[in-house]
C-alpha positions as CSV (number, residue, x, y, z in Angstrom):
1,X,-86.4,-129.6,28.7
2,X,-85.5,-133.1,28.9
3,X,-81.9,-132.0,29.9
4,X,-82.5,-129.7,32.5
5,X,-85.1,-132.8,34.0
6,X,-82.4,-135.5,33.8
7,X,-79.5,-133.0,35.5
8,X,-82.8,-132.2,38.0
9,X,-82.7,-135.6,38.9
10,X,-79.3,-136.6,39.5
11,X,-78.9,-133.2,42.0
12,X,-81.4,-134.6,43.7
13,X,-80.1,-138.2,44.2
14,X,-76.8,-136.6,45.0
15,X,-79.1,-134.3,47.2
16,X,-80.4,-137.8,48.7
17,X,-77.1,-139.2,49.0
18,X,-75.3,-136.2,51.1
19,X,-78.9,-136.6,53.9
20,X,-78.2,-140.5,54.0
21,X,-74.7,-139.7,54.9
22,X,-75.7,-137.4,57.4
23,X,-78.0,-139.3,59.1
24,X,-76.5,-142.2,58.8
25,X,-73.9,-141.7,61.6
26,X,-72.2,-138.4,61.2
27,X,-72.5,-137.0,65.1
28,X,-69.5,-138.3,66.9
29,X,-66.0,-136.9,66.9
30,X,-64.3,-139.6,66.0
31,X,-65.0,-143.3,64.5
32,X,-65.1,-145.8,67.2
33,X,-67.1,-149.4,67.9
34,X,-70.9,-149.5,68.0
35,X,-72.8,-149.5,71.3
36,X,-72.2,-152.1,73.7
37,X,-74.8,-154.3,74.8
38,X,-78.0,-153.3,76.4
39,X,-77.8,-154.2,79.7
40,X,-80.0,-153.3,83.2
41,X,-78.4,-152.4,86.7
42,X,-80.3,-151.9,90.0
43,X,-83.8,-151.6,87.1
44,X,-81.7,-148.9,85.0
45,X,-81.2,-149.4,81.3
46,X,-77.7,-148.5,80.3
47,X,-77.3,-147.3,76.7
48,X,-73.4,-147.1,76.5
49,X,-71.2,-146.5,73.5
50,X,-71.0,-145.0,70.2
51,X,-75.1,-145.1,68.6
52,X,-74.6,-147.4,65.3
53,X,-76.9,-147.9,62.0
54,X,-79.1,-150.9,63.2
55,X,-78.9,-150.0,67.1
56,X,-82.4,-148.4,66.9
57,X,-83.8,-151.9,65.9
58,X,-81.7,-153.6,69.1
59,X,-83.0,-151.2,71.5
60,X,-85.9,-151.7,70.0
61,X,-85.6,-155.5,70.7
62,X,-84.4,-155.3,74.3
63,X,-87.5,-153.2,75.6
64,X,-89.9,-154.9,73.3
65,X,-89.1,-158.1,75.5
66,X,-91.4,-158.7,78.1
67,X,-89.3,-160.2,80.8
68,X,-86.7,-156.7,79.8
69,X,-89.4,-154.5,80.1
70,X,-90.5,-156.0,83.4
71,X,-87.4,-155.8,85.3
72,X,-86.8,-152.0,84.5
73,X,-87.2,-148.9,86.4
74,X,-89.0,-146.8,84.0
75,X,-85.0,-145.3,83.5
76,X,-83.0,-145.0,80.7
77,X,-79.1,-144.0,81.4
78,X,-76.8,-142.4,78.8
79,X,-73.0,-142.8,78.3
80,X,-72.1,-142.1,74.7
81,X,-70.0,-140.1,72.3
82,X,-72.4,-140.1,69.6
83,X,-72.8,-141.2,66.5
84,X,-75.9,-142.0,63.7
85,X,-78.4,-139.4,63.7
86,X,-81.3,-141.6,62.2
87,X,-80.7,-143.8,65.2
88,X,-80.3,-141.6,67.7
89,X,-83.6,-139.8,66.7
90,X,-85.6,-143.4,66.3
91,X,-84.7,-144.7,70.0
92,X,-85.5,-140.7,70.9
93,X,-89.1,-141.0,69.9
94,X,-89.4,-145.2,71.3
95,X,-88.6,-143.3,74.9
96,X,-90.6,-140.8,74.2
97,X,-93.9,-143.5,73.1
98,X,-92.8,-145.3,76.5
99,X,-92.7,-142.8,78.3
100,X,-89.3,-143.2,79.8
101,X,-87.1,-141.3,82.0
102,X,-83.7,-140.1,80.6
103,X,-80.1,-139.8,83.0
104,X,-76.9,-138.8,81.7
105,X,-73.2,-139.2,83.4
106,X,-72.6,-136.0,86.3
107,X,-69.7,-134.2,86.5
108,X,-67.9,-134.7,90.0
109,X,-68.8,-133.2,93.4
110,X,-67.7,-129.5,93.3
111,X,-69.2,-129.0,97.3
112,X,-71.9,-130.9,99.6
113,X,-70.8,-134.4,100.2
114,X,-72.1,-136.9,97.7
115,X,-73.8,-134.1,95.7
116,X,-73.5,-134.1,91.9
117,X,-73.2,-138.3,91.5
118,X,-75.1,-140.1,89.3
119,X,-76.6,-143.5,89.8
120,X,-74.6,-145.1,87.8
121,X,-70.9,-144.6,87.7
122,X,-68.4,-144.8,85.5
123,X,-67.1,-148.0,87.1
124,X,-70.4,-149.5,86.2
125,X,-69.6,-149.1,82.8
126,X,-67.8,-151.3,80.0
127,X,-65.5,-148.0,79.1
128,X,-64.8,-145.5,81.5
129,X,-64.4,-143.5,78.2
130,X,-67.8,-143.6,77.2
131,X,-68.8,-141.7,80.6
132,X,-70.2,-138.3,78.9
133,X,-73.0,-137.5,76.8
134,X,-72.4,-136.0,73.9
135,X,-73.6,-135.3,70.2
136,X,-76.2,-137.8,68.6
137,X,-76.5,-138.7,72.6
138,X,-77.7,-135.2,73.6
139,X,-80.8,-136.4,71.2
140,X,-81.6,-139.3,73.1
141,X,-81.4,-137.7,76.3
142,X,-84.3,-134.6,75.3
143,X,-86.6,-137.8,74.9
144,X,-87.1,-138.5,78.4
145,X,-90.9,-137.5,80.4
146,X,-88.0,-137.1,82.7
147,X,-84.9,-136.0,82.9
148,X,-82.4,-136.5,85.1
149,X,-78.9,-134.8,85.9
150,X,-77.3,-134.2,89.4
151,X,-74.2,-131.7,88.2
152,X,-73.7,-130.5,84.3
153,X,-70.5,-130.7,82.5
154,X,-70.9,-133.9,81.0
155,X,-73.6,-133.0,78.9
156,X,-72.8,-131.9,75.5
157,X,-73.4,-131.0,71.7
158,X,-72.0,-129.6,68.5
159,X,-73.2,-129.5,65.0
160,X,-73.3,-132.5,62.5
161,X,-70.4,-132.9,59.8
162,X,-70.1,-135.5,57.0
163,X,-67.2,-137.8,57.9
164,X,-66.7,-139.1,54.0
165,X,-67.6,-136.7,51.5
166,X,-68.6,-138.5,48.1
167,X,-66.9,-137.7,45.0
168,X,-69.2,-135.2,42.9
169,X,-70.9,-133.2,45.3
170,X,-70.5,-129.8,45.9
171,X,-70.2,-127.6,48.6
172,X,-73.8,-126.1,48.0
173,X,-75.3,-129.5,47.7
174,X,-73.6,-130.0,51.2
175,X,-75.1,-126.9,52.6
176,X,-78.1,-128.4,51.6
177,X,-78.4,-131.7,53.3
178,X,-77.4,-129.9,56.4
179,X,-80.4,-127.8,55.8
180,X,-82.4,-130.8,55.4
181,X,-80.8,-132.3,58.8
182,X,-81.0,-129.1,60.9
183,X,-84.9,-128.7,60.0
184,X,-85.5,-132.7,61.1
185,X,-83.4,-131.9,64.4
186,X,-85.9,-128.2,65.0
187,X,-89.0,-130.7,64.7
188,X,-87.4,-133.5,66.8
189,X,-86.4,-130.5,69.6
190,X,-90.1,-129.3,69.3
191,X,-92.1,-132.7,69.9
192,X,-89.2,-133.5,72.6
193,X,-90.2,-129.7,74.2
194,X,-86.4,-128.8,74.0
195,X,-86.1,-124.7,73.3
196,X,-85.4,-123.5,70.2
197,X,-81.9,-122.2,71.3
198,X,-80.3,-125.8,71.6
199,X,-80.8,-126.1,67.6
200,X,-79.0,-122.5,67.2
201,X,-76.2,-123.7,69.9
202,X,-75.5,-127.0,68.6
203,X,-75.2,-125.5,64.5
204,X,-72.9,-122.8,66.2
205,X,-69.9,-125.7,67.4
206,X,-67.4,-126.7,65.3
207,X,-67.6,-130.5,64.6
208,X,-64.2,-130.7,66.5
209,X,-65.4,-128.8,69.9
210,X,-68.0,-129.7,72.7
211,X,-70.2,-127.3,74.2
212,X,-70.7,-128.5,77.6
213,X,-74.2,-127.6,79.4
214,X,-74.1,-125.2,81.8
215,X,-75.6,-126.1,85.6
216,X,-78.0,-123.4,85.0
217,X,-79.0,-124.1,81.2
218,X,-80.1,-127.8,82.4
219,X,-82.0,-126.2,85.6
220,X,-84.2,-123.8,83.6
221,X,-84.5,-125.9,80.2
222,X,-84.0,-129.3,80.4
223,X,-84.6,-130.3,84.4
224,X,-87.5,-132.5,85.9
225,X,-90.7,-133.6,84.2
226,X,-91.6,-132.1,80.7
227,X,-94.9,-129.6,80.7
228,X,-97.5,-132.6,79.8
229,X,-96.3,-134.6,82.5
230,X,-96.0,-132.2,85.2
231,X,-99.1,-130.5,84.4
């Protein structure tokens, strides 16, 4: 009994140890610097670059300052690749609690004059290369009490993957951590009022593809005020 207790326990650190990897910063397609510094233009919030371990606790910071707060629009805008799940979900719910708006890098003009650009450009940016929202990102932007888009194609997700597997654990024990992730992400999707087909969608891409949001998927699922707010 006491064998079968002790190898209990260490599957379930190892168990611990794959979900801490995950959601530590496993979203993004490939390793790159952390998120550049919060900044405000014209009252918008610009969250730009790769979402690091510790940015949930900066972003945190930044709005929990009075004179930050203050000066902003009420709008949060997204350029990012990705990157840690934990944080990603953290400054998710912080919007959320605000009761922010959420706006994510457009695709360009396909007809109509001016149609389909967003607010911010990628010219206003640090990177040019950070002008999409992708992965972990997607995450942030379902937070918003509004959200924002004026063309899709620049607006994607695909599932998690562990970018350093540790020595010792299995496949199984793998496939269980991503069970553990996948059923954080459903409640995250529910409380953010994001349907249930986004969770199916984003497990269904390979870690080394983007599935880019259709016009009509943000229109009918993910456009304008969520149900609490526009009711």
């Amino acid at each position: 009994m006491r064998v079968f207790w002790r190898k209990r326990a260490a599957q379930m650190r190892i168990i611990t140890t794959v979900l801490s990897l995950l959601f530590s910063g496993s979203l993004f397609l490939t390793p790159a610097a952390a998120m550049e510094n919060l900044r405000l233009l014209r009252g918008i919030l610009i969250l730009e670059g790769n979402v690091a371990p510790g940015d949930y606790a900066l972003f945190r910071q930044f709005v929990g300052d009075e004179s930050n707060f203050k000066k902003m629009n009420g709008n949060v805008f997204l350029a990012s690749r990705g990157g840690s799940v934990s944080d990603a979900l953290q400054i998710g719910y912080l919007i959320r609690r605000l009761r922010l708006g959420t706006d994510a890098p457009s695709s360009p003009a396909v007809s109509a004059k001016g149609f389909g650009n967003s607010f911010i450009r990628a010219g206003d940016l640090a990177n040019r290369d950070n002008y999409q929202c992708s992965s972990a990102c997607f995450l942030i932007f379902a937070a918003g009490v509004h959200r924002a888009l004026f063309r899709a194609g620049r607006l994607g997700i695909h599932s998690p993957k562990i970018e350093n597997k540790p020595i010792g654990v299995t496949e199984n024990e793998v496939s269980i951590g991503m069970e553990g992730m996948r059923s954080k992400i459903k409640l995250y999707f529910e409380e953010m009022n994001v349907p249930t087909k986004y969770l199916d969608l984003m497990f269904s891409v390979s870690p080394k593809e983007i599935r880019w949001l259709t016009q009509s998927e943000f229109e009918s699922d993910l456009k304008g005020y969520i149900p609490e707010v526009r009711a």
